[in-house]
C-alpha positions as CSV (number, residue, x, y, z in Angstrom):
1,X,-17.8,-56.2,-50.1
2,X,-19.8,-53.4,-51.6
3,X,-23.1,-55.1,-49.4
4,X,-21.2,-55.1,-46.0
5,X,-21.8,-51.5,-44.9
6,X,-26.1,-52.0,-45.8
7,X,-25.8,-54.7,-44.2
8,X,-24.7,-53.8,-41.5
9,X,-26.5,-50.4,-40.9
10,X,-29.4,-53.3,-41.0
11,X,-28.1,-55.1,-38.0
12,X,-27.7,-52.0,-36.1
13,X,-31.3,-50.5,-36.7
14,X,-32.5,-54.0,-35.8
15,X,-30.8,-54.1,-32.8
16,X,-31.2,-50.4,-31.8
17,X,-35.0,-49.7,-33.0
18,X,-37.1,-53.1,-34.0
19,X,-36.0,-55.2,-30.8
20,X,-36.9,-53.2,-28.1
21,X,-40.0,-51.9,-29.9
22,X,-40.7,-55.6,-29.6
23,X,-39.8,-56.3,-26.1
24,X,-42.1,-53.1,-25.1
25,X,-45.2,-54.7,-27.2
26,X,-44.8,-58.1,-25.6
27,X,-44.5,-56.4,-22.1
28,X,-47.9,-54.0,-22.6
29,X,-49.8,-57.2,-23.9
30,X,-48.7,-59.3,-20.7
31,X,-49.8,-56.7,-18.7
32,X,-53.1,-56.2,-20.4
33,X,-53.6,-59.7,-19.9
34,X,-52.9,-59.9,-16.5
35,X,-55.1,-57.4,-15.7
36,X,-57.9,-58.1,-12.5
37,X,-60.3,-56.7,-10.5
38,X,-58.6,-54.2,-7.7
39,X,-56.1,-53.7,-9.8
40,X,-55.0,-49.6,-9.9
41,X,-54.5,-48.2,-13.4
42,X,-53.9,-45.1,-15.8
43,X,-55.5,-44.7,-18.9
44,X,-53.8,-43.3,-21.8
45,X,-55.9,-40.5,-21.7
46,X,-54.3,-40.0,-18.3
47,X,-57.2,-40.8,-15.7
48,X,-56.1,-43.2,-12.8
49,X,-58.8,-45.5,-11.2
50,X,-59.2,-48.6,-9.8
51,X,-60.2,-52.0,-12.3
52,X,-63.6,-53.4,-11.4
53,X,-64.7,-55.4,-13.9
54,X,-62.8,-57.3,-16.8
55,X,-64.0,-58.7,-20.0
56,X,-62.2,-59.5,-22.9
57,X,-61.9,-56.5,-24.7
58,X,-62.7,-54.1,-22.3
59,X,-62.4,-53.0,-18.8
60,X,-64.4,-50.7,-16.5
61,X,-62.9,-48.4,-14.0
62,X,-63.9,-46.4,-11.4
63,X,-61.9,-43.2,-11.4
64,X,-64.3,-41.7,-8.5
65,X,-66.5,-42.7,-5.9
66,X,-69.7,-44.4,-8.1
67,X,-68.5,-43.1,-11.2
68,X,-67.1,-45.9,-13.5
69,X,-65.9,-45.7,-16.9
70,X,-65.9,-48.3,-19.9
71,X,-62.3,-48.4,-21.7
72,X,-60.5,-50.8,-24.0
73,X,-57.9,-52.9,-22.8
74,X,-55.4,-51.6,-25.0
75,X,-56.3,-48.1,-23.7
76,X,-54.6,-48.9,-20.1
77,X,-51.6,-47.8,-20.1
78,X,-49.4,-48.5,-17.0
79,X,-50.4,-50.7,-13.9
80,X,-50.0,-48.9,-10.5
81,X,-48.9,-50.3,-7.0
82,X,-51.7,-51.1,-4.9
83,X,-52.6,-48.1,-2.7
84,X,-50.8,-45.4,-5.0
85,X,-54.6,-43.7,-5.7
86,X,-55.3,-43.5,-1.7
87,X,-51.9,-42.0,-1.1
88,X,-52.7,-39.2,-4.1
């Protein structure tokens, strides 16, 4: 009986801290793996530009008009809807 409250303060940080820390992972690396040319991003450092090449660590993006920049996958941090960097 003496186990039942650790116990259950376990099932409570699982369910409140591990669990969606997961779901958030597996979400980022679907993303990052779905990941194509055209596609509009922002970086984590915050710059938004448009994917034209992919390889399979990193990804090159032009944040201006012949300016492109080399950046891990992992370092893409949210994928825009189409058109968002035109209507900026």
């Amino acid at each position: 009986m003496s186990f039942l409250p650790i116990i259950l303060m376990f099932v409570v940080l699982y369910f409140l801290m591990i669990r969606p820390q997961m779901k958030r992972q597996k979400e980022q690396k679907s993303m990052m793996d779905a990941l194509t040319k055209g596609d509009e991003v922002v970086t984590a450092g915050g710059m938004l530009g448009k994917v034209t090449k992919v390889t399979d660590a990193y990804v090159t993006v032009e944040i201006a008009n012949g300016t492109e920049v080399v950046v891990q996958k992992a370092a893409v941090s949210t994928l825009l809807p189409k058109g968002t960097i035109k209507s900026l």
